[in-house]
mmCIF file of the C-alpha atoms, coordinates in Angstrom:
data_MODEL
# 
_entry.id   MODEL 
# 
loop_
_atom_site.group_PDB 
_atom_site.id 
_atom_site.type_symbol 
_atom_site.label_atom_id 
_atom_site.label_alt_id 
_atom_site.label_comp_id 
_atom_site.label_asym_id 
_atom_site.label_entity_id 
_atom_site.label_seq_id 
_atom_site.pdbx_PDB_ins_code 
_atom_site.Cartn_x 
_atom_site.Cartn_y 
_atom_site.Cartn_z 
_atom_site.occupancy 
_atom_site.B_iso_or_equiv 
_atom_site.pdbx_formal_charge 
_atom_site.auth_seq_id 
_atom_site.auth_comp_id 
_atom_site.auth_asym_id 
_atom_site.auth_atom_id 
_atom_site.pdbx_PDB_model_num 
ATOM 1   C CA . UNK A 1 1   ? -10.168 -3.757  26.720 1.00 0.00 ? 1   UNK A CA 1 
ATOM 2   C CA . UNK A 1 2   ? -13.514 -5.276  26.021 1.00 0.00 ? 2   UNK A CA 1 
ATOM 3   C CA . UNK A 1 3   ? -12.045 -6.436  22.652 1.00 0.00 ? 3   UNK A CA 1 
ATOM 4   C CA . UNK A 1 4   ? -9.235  -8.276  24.033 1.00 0.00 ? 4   UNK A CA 1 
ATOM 5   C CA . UNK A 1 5   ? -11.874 -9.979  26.469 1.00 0.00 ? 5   UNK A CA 1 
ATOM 6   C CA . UNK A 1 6   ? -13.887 -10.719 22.842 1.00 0.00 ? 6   UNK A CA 1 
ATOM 7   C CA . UNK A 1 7   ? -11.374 -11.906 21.269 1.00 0.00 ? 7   UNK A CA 1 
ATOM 8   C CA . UNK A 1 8   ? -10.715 -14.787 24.605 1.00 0.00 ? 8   UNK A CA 1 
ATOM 9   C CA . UNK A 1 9   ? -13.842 -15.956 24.302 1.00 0.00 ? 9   UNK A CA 1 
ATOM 10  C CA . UNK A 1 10  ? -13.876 -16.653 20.618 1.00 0.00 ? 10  UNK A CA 1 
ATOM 11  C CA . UNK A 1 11  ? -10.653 -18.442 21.387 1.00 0.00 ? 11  UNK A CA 1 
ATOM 12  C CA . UNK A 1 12  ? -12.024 -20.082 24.231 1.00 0.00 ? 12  UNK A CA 1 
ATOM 13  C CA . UNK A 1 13  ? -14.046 -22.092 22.491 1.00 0.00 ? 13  UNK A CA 1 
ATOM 14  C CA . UNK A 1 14  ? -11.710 -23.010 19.838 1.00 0.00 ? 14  UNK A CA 1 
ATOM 15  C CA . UNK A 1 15  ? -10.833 -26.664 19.876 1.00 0.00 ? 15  UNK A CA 1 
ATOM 16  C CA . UNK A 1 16  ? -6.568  -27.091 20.783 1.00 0.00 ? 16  UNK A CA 1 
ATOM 17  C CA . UNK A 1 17  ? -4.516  -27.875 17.816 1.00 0.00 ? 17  UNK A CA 1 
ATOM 18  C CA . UNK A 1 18  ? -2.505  -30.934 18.260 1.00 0.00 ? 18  UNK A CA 1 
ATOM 19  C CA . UNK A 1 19  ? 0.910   -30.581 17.963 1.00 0.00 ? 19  UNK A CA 1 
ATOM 20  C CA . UNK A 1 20  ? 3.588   -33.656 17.543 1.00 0.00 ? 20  UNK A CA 1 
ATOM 21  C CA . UNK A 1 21  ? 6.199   -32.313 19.645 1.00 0.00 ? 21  UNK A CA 1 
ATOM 22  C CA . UNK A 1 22  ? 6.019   -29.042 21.624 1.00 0.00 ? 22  UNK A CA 1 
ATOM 23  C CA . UNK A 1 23  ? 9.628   -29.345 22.664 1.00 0.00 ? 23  UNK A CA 1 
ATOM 24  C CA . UNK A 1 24  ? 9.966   -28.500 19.314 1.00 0.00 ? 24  UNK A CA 1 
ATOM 25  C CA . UNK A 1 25  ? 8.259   -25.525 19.083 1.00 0.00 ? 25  UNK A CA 1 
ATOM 26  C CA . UNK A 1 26  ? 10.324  -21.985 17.591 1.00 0.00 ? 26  UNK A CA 1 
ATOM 27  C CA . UNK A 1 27  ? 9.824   -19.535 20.361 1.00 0.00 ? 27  UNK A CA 1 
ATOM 28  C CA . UNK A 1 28  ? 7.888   -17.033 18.275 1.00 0.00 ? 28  UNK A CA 1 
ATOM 29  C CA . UNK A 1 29  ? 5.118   -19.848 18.140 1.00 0.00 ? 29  UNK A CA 1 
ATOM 30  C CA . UNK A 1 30  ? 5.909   -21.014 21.358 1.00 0.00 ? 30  UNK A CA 1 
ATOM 31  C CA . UNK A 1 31  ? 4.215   -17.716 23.096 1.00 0.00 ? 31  UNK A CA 1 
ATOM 32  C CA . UNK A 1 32  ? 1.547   -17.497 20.727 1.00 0.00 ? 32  UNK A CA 1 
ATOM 33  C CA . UNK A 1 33  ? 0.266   -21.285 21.450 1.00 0.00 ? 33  UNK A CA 1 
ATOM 34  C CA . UNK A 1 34  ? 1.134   -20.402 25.256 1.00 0.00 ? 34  UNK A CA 1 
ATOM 35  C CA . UNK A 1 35  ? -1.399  -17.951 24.925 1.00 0.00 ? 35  UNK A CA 1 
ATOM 36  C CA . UNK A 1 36  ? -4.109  -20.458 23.407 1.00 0.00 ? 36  UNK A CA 1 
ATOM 37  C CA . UNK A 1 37  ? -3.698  -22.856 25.594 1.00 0.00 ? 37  UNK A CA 1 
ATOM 38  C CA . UNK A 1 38  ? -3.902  -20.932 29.074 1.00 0.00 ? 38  UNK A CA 1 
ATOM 39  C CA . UNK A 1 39  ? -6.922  -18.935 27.759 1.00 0.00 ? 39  UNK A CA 1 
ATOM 40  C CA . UNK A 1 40  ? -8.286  -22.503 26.682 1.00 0.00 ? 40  UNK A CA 1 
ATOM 41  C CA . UNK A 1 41  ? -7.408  -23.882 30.525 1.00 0.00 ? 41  UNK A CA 1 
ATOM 42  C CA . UNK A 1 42  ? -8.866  -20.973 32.117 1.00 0.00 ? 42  UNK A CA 1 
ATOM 43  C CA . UNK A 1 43  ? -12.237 -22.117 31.266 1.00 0.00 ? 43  UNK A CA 1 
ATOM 44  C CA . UNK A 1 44  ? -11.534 -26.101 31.623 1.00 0.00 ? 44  UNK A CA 1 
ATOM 45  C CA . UNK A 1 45  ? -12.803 -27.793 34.287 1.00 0.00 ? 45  UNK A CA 1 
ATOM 46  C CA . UNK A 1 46  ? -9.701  -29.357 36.300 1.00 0.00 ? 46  UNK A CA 1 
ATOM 47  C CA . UNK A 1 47  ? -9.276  -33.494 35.319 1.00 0.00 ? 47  UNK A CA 1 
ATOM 48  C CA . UNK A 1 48  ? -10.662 -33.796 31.959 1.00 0.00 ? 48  UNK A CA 1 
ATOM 49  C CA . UNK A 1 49  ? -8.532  -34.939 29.443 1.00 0.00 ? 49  UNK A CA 1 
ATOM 50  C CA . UNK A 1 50  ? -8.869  -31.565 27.325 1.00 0.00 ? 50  UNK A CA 1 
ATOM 51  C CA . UNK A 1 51  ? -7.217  -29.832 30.700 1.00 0.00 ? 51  UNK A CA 1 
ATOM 52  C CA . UNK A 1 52  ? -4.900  -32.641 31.081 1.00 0.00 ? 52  UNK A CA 1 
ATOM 53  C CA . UNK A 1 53  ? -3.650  -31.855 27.254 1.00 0.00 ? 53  UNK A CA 1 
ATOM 54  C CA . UNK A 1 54  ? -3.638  -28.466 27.375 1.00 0.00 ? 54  UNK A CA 1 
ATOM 55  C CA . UNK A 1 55  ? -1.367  -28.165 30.871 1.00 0.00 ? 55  UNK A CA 1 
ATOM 56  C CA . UNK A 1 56  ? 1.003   -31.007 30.090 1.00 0.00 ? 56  UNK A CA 1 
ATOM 57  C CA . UNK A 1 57  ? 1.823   -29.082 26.286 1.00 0.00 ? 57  UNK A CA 1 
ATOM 58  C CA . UNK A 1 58  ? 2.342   -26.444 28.156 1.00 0.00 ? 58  UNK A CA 1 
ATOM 59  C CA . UNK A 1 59  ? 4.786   -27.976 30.447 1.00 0.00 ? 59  UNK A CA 1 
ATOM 60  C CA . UNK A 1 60  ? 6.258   -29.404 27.412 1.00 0.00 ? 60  UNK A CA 1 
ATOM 61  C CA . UNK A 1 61  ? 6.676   -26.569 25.815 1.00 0.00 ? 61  UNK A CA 1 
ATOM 62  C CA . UNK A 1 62  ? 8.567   -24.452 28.584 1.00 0.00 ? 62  UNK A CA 1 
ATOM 63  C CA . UNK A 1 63  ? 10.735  -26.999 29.470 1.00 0.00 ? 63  UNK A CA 1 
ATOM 64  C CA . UNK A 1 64  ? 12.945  -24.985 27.698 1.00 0.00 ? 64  UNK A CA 1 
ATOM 65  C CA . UNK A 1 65  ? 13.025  -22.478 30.333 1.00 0.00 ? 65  UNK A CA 1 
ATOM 66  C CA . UNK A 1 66  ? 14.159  -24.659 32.694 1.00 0.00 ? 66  UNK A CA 1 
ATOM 67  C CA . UNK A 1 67  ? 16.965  -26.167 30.180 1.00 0.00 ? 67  UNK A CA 1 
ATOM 68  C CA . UNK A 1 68  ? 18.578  -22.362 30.174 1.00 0.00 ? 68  UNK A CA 1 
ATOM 69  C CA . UNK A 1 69  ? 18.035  -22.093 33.979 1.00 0.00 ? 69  UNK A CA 1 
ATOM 70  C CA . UNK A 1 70  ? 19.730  -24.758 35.009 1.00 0.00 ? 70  UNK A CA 1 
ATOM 71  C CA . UNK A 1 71  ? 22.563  -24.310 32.370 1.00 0.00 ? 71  UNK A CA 1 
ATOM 72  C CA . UNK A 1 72  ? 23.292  -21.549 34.638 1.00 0.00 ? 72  UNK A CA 1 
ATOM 73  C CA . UNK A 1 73  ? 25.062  -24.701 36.845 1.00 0.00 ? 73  UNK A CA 1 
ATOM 74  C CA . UNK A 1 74  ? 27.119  -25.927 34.370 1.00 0.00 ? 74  UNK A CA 1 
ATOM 75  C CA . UNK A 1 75  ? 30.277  -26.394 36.921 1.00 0.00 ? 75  UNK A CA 1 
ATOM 76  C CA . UNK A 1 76  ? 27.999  -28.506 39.182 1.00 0.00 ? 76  UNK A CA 1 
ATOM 77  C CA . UNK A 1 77  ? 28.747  -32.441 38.933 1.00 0.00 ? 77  UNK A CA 1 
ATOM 78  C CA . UNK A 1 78  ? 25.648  -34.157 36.988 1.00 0.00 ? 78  UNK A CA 1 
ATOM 79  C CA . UNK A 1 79  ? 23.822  -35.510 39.921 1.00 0.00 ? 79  UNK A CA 1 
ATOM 80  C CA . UNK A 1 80  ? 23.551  -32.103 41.389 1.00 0.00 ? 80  UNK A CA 1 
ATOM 81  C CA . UNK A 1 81  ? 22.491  -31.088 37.486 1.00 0.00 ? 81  UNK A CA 1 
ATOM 82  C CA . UNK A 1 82  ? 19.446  -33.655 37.634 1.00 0.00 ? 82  UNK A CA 1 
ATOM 83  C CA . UNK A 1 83  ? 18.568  -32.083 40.457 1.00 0.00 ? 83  UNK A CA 1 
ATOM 84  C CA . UNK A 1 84  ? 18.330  -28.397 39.437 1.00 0.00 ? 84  UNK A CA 1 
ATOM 85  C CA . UNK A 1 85  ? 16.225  -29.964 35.993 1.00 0.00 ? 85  UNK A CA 1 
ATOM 86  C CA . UNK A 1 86  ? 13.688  -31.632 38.858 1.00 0.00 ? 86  UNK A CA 1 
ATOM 87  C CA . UNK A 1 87  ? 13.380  -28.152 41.371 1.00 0.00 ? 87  UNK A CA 1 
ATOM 88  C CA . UNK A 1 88  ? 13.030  -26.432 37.817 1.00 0.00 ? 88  UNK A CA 1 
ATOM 89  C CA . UNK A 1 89  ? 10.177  -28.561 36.390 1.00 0.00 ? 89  UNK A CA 1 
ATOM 90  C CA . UNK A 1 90  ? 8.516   -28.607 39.692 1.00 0.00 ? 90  UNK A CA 1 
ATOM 91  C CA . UNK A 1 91  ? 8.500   -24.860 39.719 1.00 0.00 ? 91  UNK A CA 1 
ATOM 92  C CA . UNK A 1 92  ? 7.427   -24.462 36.261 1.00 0.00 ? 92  UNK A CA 1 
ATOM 93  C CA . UNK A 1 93  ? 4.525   -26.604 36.754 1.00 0.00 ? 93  UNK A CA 1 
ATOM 94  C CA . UNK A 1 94  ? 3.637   -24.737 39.735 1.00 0.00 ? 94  UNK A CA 1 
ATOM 95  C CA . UNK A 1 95  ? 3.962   -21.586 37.934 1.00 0.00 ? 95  UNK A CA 1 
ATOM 96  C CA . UNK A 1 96  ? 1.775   -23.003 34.540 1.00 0.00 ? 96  UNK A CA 1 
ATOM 97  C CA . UNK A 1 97  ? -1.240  -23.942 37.396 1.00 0.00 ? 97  UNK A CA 1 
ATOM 98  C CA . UNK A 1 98  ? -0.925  -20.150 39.344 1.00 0.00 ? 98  UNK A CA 1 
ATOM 99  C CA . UNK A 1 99  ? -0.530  -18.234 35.433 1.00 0.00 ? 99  UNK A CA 1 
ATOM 100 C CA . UNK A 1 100 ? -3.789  -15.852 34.787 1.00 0.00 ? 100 UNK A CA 1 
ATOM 101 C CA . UNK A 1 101 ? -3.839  -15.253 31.810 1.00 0.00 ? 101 UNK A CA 1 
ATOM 102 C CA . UNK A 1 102 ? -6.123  -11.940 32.253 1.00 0.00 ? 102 UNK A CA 1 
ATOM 103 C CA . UNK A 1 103 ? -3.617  -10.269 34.270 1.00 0.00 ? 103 UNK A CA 1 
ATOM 104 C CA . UNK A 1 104 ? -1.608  -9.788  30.525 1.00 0.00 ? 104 UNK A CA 1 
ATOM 105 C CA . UNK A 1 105 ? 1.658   -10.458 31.170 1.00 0.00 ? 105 UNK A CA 1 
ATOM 106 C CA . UNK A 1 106 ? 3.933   -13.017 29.623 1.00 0.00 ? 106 UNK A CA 1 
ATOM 107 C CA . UNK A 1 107 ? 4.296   -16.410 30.805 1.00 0.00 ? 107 UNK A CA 1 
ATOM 108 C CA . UNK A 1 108 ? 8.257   -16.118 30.782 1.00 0.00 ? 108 UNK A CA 1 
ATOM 109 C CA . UNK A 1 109 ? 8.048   -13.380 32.776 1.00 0.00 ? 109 UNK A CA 1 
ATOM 110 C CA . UNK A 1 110 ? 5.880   -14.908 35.357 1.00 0.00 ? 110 UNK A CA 1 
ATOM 111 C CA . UNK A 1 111 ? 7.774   -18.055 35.643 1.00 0.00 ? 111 UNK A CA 1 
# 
């Protein structure tokens, strides 16, 4: 355990890589970066613009989960559809600003 609490502090300190797009991110990355960036805005201090980064690429990249949520409401007319996208993002921002990353579980999952 105390390795895995090393190994957060190195990264911790790392600076965030910039990425172009994070919709576009495979998966596979997608949880690795996730990973990086809520270790890096555990130890942020709320309203800086390297917290600001770090939580809105993180919104951007699960948007995604929201996308396959609300495709569950296909049938619904597209008004309703816009809708389900807004609840969604709402929660998933809620969920990105509860996530603790020490507790070791996956973002997905949490969400």
């Amino acid at each position: 355990m105390a390795i895995a609490v090393a190994e957060v502090r190195v990264r911790t300190q790392e600076v965030l890589p910039e990425i172009d797009d994070p919709s576009k991110v495979a998966p596979q990355d997608a949880r690795e970066l996730s990973r990086l960036f809520f270790s890096r805005l555990a130890v942020l201090e709320e309203g800086t613009p390297e917290y600001s980064y770090a939580r809105n690429t993180l919104i951007e990249m699960n948007m995604s989960l929201v996308r396959f949520a609300a495709g569950r409401y296909r049938s619904r007319d597209p008004e309703e559809m816009e809708d389900i996208v807004q609840v969604g993002m709402i929660g998933l921002i809620k969920a990105i600003d509860r996530f603790e990353i020490s507790r070791e579980v996956e973002f997905t999952s949490f969400a």
